[in-house]
BAVEX-479502 format. One line per field, with one value per residue (C-alpha): residue in one letter; z negated, x negated, y. Coordinates in nm, 2 decimals. Layout:
// residues N
kepa	A,...
Z	Z,...
X	X,...
Y	Y,...
***
This chain:
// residues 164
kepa	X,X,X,X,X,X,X,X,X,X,X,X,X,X,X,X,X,X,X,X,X,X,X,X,X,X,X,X,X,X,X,X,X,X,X,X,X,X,X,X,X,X,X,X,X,X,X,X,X,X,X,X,X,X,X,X,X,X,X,X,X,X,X,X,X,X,X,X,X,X,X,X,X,X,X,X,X,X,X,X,X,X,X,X,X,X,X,X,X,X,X,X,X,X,X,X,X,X,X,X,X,X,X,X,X,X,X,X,X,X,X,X,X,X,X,X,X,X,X,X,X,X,X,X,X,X,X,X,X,X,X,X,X,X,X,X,X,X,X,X,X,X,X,X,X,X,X,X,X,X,X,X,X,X,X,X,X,X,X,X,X,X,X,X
Z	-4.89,-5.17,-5.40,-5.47,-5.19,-5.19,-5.40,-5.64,-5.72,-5.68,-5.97,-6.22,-6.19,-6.26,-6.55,-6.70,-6.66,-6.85,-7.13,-7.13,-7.20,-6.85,-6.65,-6.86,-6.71,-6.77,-6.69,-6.35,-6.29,-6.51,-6.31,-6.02,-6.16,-6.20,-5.88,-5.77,-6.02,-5.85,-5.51,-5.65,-5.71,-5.39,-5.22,-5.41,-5.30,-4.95,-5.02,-5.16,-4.88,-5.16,-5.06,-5.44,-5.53,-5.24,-5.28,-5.61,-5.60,-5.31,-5.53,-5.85,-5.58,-5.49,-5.87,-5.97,-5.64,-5.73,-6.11,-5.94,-5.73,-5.99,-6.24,-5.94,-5.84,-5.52,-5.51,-5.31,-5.16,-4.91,-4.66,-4.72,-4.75,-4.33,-4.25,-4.39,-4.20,-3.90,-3.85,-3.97,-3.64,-3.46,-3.67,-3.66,-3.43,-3.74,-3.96,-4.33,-4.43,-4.18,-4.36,-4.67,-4.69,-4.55,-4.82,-5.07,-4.83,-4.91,-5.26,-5.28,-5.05,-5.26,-5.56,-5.34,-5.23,-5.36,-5.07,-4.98,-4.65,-4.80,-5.03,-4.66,-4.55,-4.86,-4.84,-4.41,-4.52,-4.77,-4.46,-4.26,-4.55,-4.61,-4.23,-4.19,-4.53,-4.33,-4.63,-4.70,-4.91,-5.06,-5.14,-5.34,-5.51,-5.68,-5.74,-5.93,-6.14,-6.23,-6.34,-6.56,-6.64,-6.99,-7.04,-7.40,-7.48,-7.61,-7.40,-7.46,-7.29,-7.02,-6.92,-7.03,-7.24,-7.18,-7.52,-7.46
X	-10.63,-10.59,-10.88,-10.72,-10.62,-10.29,-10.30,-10.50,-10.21,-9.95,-10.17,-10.20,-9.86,-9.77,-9.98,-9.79,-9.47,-9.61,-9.79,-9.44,-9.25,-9.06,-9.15,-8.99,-8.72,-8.35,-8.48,-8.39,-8.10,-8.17,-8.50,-8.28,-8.05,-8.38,-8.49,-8.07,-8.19,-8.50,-8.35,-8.06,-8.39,-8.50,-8.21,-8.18,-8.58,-8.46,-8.14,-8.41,-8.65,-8.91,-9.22,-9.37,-9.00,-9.00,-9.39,-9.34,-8.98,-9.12,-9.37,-9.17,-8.89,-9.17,-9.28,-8.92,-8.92,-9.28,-9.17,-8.88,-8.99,-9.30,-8.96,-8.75,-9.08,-9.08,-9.43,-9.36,-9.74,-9.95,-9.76,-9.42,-9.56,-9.72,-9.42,-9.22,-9.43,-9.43,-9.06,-9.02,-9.16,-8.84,-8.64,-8.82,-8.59,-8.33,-8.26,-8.39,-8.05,-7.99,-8.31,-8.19,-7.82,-7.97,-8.24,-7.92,-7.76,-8.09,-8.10,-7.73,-7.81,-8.11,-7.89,-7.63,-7.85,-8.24,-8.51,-8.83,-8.65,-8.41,-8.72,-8.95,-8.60,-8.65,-9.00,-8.95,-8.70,-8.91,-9.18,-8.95,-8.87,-9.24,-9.35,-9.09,-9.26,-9.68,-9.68,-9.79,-9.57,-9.99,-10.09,-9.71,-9.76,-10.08,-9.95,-9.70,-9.89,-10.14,-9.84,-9.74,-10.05,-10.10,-9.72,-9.61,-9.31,-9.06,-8.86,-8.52,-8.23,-8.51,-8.54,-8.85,-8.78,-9.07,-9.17,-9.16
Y	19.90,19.66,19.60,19.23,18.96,18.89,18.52,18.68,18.96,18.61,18.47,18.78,18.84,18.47,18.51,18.85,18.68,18.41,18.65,18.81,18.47,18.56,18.25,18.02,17.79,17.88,18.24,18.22,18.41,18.66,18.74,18.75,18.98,19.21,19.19,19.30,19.58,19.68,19.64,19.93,20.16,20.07,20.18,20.49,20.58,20.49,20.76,21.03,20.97,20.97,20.78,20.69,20.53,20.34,20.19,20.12,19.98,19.73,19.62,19.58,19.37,19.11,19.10,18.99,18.77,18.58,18.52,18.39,18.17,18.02,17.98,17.81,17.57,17.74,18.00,18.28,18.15,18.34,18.15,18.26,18.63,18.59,18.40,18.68,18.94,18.75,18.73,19.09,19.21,19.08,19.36,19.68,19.80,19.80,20.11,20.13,20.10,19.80,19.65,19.74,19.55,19.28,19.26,19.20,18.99,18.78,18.81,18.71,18.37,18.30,18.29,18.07,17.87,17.89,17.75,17.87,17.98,18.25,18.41,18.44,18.63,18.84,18.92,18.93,19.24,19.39,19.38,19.60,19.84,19.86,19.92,20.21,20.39,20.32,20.12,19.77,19.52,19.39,19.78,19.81,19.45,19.58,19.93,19.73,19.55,19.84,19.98,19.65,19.52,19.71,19.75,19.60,19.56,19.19,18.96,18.89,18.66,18.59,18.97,19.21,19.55,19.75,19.98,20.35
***
């Protein structure tokens, strides 16, 4: 069970991408182009069948997607995330692989075509991912940003370089 609601997660993120000079306009693409990348270690936990990849690869996936949308003008807002949920409850019957093309499918339409339409399809997919792991797309969010929270490291051409 989260410790944070899901709006106040939305809002610390916001502010890291800001701290981190990520939410910046013009860094749009590149942010999607991050999320493409988390979605790739997404599909390889999915491959693995390895539970911790998968949380946290959820959660960094909706970090990329809220920076996203506060850089686009479109906040991936606690209505977009029930509306997501809500329609993902038409698809469980799909296969994590099902779930997860179509996850890209939405990433690639959002870059197409950016609407607060295509990110719920996003977040609805990451819903299904997330429900066929017992996990909860909230619970990954804030693993993710425990994990980022006290990361350092320099932004360059709109994308973060975390120090080692």
């Amino acid at each position: 069970m989260s410790e944070y609601t899901y709006t106040e997660l939305h809002d610390l993120v916001v502010e890291w991408g800001r701290e981190k000079g990520i939410v910046v306009k013009g860094n749009q693409i590149k942010q999607l182009l991050k999320c493409a990348s988390e979605c790739g270690e997404l599909a390889d936990g999915i491959c693995k069948n390895n539970h911790e990849e998968i949380k946290d690869a959820i959660g960094d996936v909706l970090v990329t997607l809220i920076l996203f949308g506060k850089i686009f003008g479109i906040p991936v807002d606690v209505d977009v995330m029930a509306l997501g949920k809500e329609r993902s409850f038409q698809f469980m019957d799909q296969s994590e692989a099902d779930a997860m093309f179509n996850l890209l499918l939405a990433i690639y339409a959002i870059y197409e075509n950016t609407s607060k339409m295509l990110l719920t399809k996003a977040i609805c997919w990451l819903n299904v991912i997330a429900s066929k792991n017992d996990l909860d797309v909230v619970d990954c969010l804030e693993s993710a940003y425990n994990v980022i929270k006290n990361r350092t490291g320099t932004t360059e051409n709109g994308v973060f370089k975390k120090h080692e």
